[in-house]
Backbone bond lengths (Angstrom), bond angles and torsions (degrees), N, CA, C in turn:
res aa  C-N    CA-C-N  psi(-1)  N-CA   C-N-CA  omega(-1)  CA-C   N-CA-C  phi
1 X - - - 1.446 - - 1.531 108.43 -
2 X 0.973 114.35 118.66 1.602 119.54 161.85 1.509 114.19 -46.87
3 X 1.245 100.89 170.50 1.417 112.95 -179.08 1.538 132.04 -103.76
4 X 1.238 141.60 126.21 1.075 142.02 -138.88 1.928 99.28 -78.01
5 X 1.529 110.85 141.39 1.396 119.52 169.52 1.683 109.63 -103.70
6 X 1.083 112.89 159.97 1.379 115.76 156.64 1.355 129.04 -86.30
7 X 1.638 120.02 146.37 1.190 128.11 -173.04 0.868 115.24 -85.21
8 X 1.881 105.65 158.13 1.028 132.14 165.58 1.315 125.23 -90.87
9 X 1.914 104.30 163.57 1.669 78.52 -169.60 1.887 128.39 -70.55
10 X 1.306 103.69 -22.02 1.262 99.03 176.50 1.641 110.77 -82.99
11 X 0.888 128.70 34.06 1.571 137.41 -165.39 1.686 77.19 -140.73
12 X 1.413 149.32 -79.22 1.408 136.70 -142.43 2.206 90.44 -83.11
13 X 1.313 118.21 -19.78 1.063 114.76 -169.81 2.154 97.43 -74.65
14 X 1.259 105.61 -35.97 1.526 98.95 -176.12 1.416 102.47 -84.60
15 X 1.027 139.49 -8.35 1.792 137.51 166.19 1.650 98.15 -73.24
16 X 1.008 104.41 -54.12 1.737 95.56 -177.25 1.781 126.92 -78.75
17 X 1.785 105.08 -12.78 1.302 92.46 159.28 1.606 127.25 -96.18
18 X 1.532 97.54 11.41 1.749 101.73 169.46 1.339 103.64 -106.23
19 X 1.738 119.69 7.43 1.523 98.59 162.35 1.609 103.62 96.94
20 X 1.299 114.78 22.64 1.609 122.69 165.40 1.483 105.01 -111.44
21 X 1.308 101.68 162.88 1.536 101.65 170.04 1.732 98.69 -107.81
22 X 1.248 106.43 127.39 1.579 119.21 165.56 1.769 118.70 -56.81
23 X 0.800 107.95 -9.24 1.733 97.97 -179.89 1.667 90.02 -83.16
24 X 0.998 123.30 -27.75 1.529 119.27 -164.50 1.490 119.67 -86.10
25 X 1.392 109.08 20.02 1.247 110.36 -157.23 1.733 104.29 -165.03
26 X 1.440 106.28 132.88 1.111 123.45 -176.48 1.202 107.81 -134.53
27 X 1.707 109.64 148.79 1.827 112.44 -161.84 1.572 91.22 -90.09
28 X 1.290 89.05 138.37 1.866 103.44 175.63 1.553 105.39 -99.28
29 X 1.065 127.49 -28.22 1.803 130.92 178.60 1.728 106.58 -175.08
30 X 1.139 106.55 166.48 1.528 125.02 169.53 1.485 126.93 -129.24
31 X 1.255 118.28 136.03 1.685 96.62 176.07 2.282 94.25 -120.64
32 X 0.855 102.36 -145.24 1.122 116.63 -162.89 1.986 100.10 -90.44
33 X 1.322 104.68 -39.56 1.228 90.19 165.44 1.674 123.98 -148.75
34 X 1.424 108.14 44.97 1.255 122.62 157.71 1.606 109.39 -156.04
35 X 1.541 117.66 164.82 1.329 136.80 168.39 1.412 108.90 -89.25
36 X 1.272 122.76 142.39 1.583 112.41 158.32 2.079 83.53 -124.63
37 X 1.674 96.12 147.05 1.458 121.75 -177.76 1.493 118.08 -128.62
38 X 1.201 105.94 128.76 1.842 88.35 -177.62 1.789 88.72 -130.61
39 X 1.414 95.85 148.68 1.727 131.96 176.04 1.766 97.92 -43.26
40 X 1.325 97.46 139.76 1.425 98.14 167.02 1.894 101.11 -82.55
41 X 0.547 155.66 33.26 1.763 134.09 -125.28 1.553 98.77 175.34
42 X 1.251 97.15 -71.71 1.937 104.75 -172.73 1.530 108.28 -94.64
43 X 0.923 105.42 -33.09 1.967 110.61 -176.85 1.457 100.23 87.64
44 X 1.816 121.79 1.14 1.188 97.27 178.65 1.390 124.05 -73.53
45 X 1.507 130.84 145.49 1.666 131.97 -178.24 1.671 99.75 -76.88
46 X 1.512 99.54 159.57 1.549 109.52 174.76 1.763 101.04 -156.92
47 X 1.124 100.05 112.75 1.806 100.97 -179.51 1.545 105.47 -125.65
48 X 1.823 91.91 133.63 1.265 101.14 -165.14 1.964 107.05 -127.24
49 X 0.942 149.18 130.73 1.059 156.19 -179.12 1.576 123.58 -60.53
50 X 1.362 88.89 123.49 2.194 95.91 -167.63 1.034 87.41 -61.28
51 X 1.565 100.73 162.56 1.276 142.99 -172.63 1.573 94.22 -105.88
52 X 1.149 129.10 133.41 1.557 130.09 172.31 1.617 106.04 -94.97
């Protein structure tokens, strides 16, 4: 598993309009048209799809 980065704001702004809290969460990779995020805490991943 890679290692977690810190967000950006439009990266902590789409965690919080699906109802996550962004402190809890650090970006694990990006592709072109989704995020994958993993838990500071649980290590569980959560990937969610950019917004264009």
């Amino acid at each position: 598993m890679k290692h977690g980065r810190k967000l950006t704001r439009k990266q902590r702004d789409l965690l919080m309009d699906n109802g996550y809290n962004s402190d809890e969460w650090l970006l694990e990779r990006q592709t072109e048209l989704i995020y994958v995020y993993v838990n500071r805490n649980t290590k569980e991943t959560l990937t969610l799809e950019k917004n264009k």
